[in-house]
C-alpha positions as a LaTeX table, in Angstrom:
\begin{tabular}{lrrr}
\hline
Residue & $x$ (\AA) & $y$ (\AA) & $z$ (\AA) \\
\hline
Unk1 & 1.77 & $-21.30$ & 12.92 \\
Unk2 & 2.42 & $-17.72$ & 14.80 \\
Unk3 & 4.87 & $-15.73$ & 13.79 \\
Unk4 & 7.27 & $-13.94$ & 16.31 \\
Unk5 & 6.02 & $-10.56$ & 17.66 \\
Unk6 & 6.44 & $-7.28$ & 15.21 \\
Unk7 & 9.61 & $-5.48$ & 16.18 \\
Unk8 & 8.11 & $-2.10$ & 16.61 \\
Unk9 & 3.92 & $-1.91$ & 17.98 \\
Unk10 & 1.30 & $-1.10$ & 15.51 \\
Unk11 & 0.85 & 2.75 & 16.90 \\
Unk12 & 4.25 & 3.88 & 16.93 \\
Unk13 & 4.47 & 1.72 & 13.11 \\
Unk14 & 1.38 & 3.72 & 11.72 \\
Unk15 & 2.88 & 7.27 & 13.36 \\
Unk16 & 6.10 & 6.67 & 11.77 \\
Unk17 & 4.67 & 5.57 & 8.30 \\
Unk18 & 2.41 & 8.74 & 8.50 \\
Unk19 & 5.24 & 11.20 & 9.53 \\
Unk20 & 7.14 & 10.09 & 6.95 \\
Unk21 & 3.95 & 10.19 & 4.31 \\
Unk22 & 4.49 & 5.72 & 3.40 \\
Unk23 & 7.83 & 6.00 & 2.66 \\
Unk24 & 9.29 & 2.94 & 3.21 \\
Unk25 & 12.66 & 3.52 & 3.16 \\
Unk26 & 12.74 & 6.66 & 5.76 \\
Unk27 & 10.25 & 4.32 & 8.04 \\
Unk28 & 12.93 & 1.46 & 7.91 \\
Unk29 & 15.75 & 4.06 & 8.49 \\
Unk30 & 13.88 & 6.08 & 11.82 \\
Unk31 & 13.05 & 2.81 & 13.11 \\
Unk32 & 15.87 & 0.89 & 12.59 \\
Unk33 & 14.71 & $-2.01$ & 10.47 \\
Unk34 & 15.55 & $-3.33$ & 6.89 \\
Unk35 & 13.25 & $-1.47$ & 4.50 \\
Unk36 & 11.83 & $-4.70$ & 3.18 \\
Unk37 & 10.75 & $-5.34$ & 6.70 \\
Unk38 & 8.71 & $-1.60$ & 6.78 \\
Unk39 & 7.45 & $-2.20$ & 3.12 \\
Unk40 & 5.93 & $-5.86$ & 3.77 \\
Unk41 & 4.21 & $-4.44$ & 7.38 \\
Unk42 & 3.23 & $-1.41$ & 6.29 \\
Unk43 & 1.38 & $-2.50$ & 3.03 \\
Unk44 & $-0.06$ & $-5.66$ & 5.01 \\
Unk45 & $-1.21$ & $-2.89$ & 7.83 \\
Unk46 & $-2.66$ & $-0.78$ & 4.64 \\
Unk47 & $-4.65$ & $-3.66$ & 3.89 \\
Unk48 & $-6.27$ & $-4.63$ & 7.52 \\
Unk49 & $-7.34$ & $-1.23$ & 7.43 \\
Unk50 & $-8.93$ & $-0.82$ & 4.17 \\
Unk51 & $-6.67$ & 1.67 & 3.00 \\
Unk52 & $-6.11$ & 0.94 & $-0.64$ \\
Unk53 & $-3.49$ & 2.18 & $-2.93$ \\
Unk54 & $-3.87$ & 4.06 & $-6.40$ \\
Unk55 & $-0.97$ & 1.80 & $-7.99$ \\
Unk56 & 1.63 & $-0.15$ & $-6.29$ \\
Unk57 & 4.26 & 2.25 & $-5.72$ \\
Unk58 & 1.84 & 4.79 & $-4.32$ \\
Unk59 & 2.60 & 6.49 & $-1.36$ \\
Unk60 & 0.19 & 6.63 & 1.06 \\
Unk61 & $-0.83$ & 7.22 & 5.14 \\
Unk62 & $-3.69$ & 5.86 & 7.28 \\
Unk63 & $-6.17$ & 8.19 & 7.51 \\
Unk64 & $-7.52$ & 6.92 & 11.40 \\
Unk65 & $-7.06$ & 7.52 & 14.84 \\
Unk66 & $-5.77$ & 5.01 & 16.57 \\
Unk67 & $-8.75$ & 4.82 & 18.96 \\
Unk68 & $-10.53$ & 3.31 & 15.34 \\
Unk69 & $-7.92$ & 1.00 & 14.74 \\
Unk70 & $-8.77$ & $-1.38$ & 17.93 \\
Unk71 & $-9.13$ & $-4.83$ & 17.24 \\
Unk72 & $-12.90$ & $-6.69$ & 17.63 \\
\hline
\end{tabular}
């Protein structure tokens, strides 16, 4: 099963998570989505990229260009 299409790309996702040092809540709010939408992708993104967190409600930012983030 596919899911539909992310409603923001990956890049401008990760720049906005990053700006806004993984919080959630100001992602959801400069990118107009519901904040459980921004928490879900951006801890699912965290993941796929090997980024891992302290403790759950860590905040934290990808630490890669996107040039390292392309997909094999």
């Amino acid at each position: 099963m596919i899911g539909r299409p992310p409603l923001v790309d990956e890049k401008t996702f990760i720049d906005v998570w990053n700006k806004n040092g993984g919080d959630f809540h100001a992602v959801a709010k400069e990118l107009n989505i519901k904040s459980n939408t921004a928490w879900v992708r951006g801890n699912r993104l965290l993941k796929q990229y090997g980024v891992s967190k302290p403790h759950r409600n860590a905040k934290v930012t990808f630490d890669l260009r996107y040039e390292d983030m392309k997909h094999e």
